[in-house]
N, C-alpha and C positions, 0 to 999 in steps of 0.2 A: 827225562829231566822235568817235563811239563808236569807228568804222574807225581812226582815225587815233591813237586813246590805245593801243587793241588792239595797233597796229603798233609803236608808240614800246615800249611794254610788252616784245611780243617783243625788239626789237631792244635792249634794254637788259641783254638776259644775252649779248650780241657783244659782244669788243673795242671798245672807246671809238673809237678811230682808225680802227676798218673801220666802224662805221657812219655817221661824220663824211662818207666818201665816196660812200656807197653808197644809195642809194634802194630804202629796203622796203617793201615790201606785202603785209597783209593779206591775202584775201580768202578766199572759199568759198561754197557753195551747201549751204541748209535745204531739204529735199522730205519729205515725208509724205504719208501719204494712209490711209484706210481700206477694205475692199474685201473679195470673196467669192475664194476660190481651189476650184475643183472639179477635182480629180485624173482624174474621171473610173474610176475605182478600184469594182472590185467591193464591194457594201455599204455606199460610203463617201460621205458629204452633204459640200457644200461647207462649208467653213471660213471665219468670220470670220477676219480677219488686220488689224492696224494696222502697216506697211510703209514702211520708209524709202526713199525712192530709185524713187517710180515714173517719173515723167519724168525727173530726174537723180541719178545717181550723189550723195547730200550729202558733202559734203566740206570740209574747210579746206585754206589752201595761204599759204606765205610766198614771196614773188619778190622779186628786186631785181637793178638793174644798177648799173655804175661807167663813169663815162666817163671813157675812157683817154685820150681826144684822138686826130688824125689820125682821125679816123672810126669808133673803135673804143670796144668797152664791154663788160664781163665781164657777164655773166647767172648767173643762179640759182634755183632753182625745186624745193622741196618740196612734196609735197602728199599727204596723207592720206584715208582715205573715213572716214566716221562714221555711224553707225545712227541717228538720229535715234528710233526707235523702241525703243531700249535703252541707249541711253547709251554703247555699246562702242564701238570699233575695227572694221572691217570683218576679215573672218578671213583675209588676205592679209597683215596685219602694218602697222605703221606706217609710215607715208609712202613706202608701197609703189607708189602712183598715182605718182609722179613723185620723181627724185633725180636733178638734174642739175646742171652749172656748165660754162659756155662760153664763149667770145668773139661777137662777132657784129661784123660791118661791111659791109659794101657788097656783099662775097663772099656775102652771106648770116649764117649763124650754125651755128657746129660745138658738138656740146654732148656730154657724156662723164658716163654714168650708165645709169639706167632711163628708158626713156621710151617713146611711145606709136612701131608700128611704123610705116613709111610705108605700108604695104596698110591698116592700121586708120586710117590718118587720113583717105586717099584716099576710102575707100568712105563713110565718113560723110557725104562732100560730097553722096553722093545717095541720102542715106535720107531721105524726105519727115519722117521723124519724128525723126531726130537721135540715133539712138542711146538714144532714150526711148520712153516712152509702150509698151502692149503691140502687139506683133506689129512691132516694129522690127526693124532689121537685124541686129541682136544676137542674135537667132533662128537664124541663119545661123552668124555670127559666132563667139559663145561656146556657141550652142546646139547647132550644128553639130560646131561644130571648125575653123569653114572657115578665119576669118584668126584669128592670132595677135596679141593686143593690144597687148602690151608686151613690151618685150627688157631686158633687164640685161645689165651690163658692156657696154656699146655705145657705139661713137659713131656720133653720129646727126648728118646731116646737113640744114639745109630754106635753099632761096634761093626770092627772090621777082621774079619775072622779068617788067615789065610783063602783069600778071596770071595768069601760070603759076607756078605753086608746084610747089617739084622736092625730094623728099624720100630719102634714102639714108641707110642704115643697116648697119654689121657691127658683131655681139656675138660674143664669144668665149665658149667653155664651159670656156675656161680649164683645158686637159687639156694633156698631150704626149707621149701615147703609151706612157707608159711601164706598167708592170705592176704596180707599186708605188711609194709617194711621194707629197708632199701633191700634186703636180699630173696624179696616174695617171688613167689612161684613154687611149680610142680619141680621139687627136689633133682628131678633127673631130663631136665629142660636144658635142651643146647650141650648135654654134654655128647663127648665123642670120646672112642678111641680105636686104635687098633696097630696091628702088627704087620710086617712085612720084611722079605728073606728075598737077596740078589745073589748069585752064583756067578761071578766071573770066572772061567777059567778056558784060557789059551781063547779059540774061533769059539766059543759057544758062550752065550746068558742064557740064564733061566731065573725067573721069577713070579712069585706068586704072592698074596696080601688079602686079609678081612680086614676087614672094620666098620663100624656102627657109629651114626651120627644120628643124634635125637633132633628132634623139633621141637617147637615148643611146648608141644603137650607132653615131653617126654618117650613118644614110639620113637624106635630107631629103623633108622633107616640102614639097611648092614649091604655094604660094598665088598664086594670080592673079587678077585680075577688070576686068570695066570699067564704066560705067555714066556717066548723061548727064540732066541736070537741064532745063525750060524754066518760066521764069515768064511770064504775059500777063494784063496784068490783074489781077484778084482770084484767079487758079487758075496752081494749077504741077504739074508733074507730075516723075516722077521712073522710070527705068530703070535696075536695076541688076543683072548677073551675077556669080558669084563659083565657081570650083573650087579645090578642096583635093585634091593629087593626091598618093596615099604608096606603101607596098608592102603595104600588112593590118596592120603593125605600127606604123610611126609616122602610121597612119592619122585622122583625127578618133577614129574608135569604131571596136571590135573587131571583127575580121570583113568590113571595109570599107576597100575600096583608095581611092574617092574619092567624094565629094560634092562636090554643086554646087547653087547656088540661081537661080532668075529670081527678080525683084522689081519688083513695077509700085506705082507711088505716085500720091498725088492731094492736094491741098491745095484748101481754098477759102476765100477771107476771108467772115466773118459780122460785120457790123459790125466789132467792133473785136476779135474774136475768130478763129480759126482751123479749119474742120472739117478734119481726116486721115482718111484711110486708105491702108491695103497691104494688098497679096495676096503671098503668098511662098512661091513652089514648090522643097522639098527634097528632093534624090533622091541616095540612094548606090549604088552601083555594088556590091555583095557579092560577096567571096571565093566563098563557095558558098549555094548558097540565094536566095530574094527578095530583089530590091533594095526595101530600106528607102526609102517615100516620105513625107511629108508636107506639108499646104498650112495656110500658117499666113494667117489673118485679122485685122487689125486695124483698132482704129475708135477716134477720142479725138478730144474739142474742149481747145483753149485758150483760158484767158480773161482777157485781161492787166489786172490792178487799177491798176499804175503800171510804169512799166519798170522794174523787179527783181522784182517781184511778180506772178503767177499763178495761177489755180485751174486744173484740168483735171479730166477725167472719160474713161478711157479703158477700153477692152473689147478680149478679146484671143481666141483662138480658135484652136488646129490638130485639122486632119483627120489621124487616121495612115493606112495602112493596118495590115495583120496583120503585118507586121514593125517595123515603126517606133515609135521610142519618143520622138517629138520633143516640144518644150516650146513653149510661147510665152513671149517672154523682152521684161517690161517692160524698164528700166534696167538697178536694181538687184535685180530679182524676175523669179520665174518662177510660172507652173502649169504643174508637171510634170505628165509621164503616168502614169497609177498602174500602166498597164503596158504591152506592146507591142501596139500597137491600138488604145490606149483615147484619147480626143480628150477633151483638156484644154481648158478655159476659165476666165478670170477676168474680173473690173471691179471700175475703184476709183475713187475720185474723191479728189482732195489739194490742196496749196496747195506752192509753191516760191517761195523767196525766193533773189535774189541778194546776196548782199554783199562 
């Protein structure tokens, strides 16, 4: 009832006549949790911390579609992150998570805005932990540098192909070469794109994804990876690679032409609850000097109160060596390293509500 007054609510600062047509929705995810952060830092004791976003990202979002007829319907989808832990906007800006409007029908569905990449969408299908909880793939991902999450100005393509999902995307950096003028710049500055292919079928995923995202001098930095899911039973497990290959400068991090991660996953059902873990080996390749390694650990239960509703309690863990400065990266949180060497850990325990 709440959902659906919230919705009516929103949808009553839209034109009368567009929402007559159009089906809106609500929805968003509340996460929180409490927890120790240890940097691992000369002199320095871990940190209490009260943290929004350790299993999911919290956020609100408004969606709606129109059905056009002939088999077709316009789509829509904003969506914002929110701190549940300070009442702010997440520091990316508002309804930065998602800004899109499309068509969709039988082809699939074409959508023109900001939106998640196909290498970021692909690789989630086999992180045992979902892009949550500490020591998830997002260690790799935003910790690394490896894939690129979201594109602006893009159109973004996804069809669904008796259980293959097929994802492409080109964003523009909206330059033209020129040396002066609102649209100055190196012609192929900021753009991106790339492809990506999911296999669902019965206990097994498999997927795999390229794509190239330029800098601003126009090199591209080109992301690829693959990886492969099996459920049997009560246990699943999960495989996944990923490299990030640049020139030293549109590298992930400085001094590093590429990185790349392995990732072995494990699930087990506990009654009605979930045990995880991952292991996750990162290594960059250095311009000059040691290559930067680290091995990230992760460990969390789930514990589902009703379906929207869960507690969890999750622990997170990277090894560096003497060049490396990797994190382990819950959701929306990290324990950095306090410095290059130093092996961070964290644990929290929270509650996540869907609505």
């Amino acid at each position: 009832m709440k959902k659906t007054l919230l919705a009516v609510a929103v949808a009553a600062a839209l034109p009368a006549a567009a929402f007559a047509q159009t089906n809106v929705t609500l929805y968003g995810i509340a996460d929180a949790g409490v927890g120790f952060v240890d940097t691992d830092a000369a002199g320095a004791d871990a940190a209490m911390v009260v943290n929004s976003g350790y299993q999911s990202t919290s956020r609100f979002g408004i969606r709606g579609t129109e059905d056009l007829g002939s088999g077709l319907k316009a789509t829509f989808n904003i969506e914002a992150g929110v701190n549940f832990d300070t009442g702010t906007t997440d520091a990316a800006g508002f309804f930065q998570r998602r800004a899109v409007v499309g068509v969709a029908g039988g082809f699939g569905e074409v959508r023109f805005g900001r939106d998640y990449t196909p290498a970021f969408s692909a690789a989630g299908s086999t992180d045992v932990m979902g892009y949550g909880l500490y020591g998830n793939w997002l260690t790799f991902t935003a910790g690394a540098g490896g894939i690129t999450t979201r594109a602006s100005n893009g159109v973004h393509y996804t069809g669904n192909f008796s259980g293959l999902t097929v994802r492409a995307m080109y964003a523009t950096g909206e330059t033209n070469d020129a040396a002066v003028g609102p649209l100055a710049g190196d012609k192929d500055a900021n753009d991106a794109w790339g492809l990506s292919a999911v296999y669902g079928g019965g206990p097994l995923t498999v997927q795999g994804y390229y794509q190239e995202v330029n800098n601003g001098a126009g090199d591209a930095l080109k992301q690829a990876g693959i990886g492969a899911g099996y459920k049997f039973g009560a246990f699943r497990v999960t495989l996944t690679y990923g490299v990030a290959d640049g020139d030293g400068t549109a590298a992930p991090f400085a001094g590093v032409d590429k990185v790349q991660a392995l990732g072995v996953g494990a699930g087990i059902k506990l009654g009605t609850g979930e045990l995880l873990a991952q292991a996750i080996q990162i290594k960059g390749d250095a311009v000059a000097g040691s290559d930067p390694k680290g091995t990230s650990f992760g460990l969390a239960y789930v514990h589902p109160l009703s379906k929207r509703t869960n507690l969890y309690a999750t622990y997170g863990m990277m090894r560096n060596n003497s060049t490396a400065s990797f994190a382990s990266f819950a959701s929306a949180n990290t324990a950095p390293a306090g410095a290059a060497g130093a092996d961070p850990q964290a644990v929290a325990i929270g509650v996540r509500h869907l609505f």
